[in-house]
Residue frames as qw, qx, qy, qz and C-alpha x, y, z in Angstrom:
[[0.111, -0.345, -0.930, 0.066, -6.40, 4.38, 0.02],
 [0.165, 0.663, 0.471, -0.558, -8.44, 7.02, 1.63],
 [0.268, 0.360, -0.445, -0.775, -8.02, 9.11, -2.47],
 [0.167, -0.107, -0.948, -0.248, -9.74, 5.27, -3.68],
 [0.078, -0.252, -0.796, 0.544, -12.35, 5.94, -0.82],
 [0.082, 0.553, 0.114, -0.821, -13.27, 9.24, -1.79],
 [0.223, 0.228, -0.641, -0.699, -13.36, 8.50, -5.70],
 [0.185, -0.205, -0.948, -0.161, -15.66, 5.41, -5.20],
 [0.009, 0.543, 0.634, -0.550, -17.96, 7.37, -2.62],
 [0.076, 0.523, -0.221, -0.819, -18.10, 10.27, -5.30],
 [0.103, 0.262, -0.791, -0.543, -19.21, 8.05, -7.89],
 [0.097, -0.290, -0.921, 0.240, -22.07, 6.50, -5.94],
 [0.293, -0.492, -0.246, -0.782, -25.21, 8.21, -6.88],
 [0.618, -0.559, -0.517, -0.196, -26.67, 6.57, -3.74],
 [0.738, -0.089, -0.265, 0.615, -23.99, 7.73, -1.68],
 [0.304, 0.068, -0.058, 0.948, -24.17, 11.15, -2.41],
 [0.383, -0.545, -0.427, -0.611, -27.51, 11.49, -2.29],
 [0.630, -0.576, -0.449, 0.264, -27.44, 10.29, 1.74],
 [0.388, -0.194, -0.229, 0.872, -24.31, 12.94, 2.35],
 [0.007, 0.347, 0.221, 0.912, -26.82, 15.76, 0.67],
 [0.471, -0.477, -0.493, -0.554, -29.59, 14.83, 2.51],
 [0.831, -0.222, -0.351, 0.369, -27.88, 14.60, 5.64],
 [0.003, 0.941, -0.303, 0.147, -26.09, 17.81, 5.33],
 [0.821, -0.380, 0.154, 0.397, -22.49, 15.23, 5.85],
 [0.433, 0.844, -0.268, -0.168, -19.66, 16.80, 5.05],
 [0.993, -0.015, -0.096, 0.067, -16.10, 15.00, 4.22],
 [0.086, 0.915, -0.394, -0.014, -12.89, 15.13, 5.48],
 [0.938, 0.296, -0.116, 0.138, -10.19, 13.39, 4.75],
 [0.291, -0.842, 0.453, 0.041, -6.50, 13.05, 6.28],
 [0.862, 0.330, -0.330, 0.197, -3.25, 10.90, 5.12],
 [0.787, -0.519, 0.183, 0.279, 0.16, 9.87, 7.12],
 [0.062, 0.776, -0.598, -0.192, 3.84, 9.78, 6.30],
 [0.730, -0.207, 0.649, -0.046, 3.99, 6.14, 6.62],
 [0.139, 0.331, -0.788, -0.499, 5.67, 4.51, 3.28],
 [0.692, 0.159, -0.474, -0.521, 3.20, 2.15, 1.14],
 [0.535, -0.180, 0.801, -0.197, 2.45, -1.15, 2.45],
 [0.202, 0.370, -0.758, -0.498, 2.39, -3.60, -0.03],
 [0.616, -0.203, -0.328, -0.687, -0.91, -5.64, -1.01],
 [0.843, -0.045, -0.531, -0.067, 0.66, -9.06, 0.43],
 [0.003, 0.490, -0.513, 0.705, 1.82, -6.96, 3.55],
 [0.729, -0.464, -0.485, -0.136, 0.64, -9.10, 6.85],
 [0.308, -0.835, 0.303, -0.341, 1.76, -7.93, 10.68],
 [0.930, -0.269, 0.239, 0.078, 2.87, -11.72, 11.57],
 [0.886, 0.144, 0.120, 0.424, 5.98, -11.06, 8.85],
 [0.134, 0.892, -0.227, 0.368, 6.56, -7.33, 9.71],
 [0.764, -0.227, -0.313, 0.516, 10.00, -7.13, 11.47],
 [0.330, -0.154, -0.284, 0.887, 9.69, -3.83, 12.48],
 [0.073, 0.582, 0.197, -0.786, 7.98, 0.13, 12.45],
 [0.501, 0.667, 0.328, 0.443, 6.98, 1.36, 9.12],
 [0.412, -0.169, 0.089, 0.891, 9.38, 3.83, 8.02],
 [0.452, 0.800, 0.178, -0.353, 7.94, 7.18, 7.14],
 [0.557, 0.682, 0.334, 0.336, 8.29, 8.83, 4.08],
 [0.409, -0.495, -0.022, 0.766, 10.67, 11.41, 3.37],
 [0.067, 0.194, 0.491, 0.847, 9.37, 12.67, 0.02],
 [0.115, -0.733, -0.592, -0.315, 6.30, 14.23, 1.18],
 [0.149, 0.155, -0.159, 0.964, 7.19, 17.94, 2.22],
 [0.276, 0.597, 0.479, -0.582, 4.13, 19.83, 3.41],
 [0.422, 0.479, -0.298, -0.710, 3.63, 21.64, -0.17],
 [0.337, -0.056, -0.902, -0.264, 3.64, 17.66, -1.66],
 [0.077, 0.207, 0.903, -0.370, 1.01, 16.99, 0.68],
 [0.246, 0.536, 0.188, -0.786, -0.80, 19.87, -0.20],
 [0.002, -0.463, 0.659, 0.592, 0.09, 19.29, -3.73],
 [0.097, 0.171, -0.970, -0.143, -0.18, 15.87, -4.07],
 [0.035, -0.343, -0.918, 0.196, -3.27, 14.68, -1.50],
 [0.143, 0.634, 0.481, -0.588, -5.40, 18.15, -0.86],
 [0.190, 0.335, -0.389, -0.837, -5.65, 19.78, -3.71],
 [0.174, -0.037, -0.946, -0.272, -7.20, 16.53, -4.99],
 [0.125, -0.343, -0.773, 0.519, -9.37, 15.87, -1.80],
 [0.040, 0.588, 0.302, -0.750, -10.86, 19.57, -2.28],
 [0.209, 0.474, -0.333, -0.788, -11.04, 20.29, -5.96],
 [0.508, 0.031, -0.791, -0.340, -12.24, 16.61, -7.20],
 [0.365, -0.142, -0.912, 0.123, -13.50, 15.22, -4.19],
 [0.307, -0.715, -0.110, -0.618, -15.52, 17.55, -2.28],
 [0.603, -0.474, -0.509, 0.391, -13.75, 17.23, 1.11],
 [0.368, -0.790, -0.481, -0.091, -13.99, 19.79, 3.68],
 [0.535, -0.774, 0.320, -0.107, -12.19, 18.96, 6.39],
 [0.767, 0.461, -0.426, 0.132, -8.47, 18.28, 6.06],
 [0.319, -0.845, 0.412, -0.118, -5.91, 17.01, 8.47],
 [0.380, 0.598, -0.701, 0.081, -2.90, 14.61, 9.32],
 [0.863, -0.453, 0.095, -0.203, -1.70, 11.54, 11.28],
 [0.749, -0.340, 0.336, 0.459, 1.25, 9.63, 11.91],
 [0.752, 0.174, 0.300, 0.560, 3.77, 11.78, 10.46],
 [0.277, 0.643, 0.429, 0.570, 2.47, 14.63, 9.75],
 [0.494, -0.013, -0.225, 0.840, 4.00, 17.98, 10.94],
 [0.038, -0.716, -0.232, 0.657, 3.08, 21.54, 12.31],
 [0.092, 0.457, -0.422, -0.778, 4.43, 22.78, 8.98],
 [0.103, 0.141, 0.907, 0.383, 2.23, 20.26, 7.29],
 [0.105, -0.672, -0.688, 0.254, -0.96, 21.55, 8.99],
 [0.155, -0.605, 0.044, 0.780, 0.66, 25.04, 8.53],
 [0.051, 0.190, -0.617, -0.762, 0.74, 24.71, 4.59],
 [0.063, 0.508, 0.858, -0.051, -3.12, 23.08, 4.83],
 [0.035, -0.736, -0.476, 0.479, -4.02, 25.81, 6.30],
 [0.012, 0.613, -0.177, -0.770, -2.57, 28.27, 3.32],
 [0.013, 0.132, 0.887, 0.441, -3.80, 26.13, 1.10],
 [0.102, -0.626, -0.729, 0.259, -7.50, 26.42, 2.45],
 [0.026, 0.785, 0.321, -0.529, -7.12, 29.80, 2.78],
 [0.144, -0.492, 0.318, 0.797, -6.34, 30.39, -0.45],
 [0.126, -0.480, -0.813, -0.304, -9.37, 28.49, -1.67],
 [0.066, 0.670, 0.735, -0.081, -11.38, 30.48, 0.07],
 [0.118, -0.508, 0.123, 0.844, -9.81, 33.39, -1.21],
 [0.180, 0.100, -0.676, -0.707, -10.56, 32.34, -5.28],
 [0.077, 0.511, 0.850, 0.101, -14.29, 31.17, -4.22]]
């Protein structure tokens, strides 16, 4: 959802024109939490959402930042439900290894 967010906001001439003029910058952050399915409703959940177990820190990196930063112009990156020291840990070498090749 928040990769949909970013793509539509990116596309928006009117949009981008406010963040420039503004000086805004974006950041963007994802969970562990498995998919939730369109016709998903809280009155028929019977329990937690399960995280995810396929999203290592390097998939996160991989998968969500890389994206975020190289196609989307976000900033600022971080995590929420789910997401680990080592997740934040591999952000952070990620980051710095963008601002190594700029």
């Amino acid at each position: 959802a928040i990769t949909k967010a970013l793509q539509s906001m990116r596309l928006d001439k009117n949009v981008q024109r406010v963040l420039s003029e503004n000086k805004i910058i974006l950041g963007a952050y994802a969970n562990r939490l498995t998919p939730v399915p369109p016709d998903w409703s809280l009155e028929e959940s019977d329990g937690a959402q399960p995280f995810r177990i396929d999203l290592s820190p390097k998939d996160y990196c991989n998968d969500f930042v890389s994206i975020w930063t190289n196609e989307l112009g976000v900033q600022m990156i971080g995590g929420c439900c789910g997401i680990t020291p080592e997740h934040i840990n591999e952000i952070e070498n990620f980051s710095f290894h963008l601002c190594k090749t700029v």
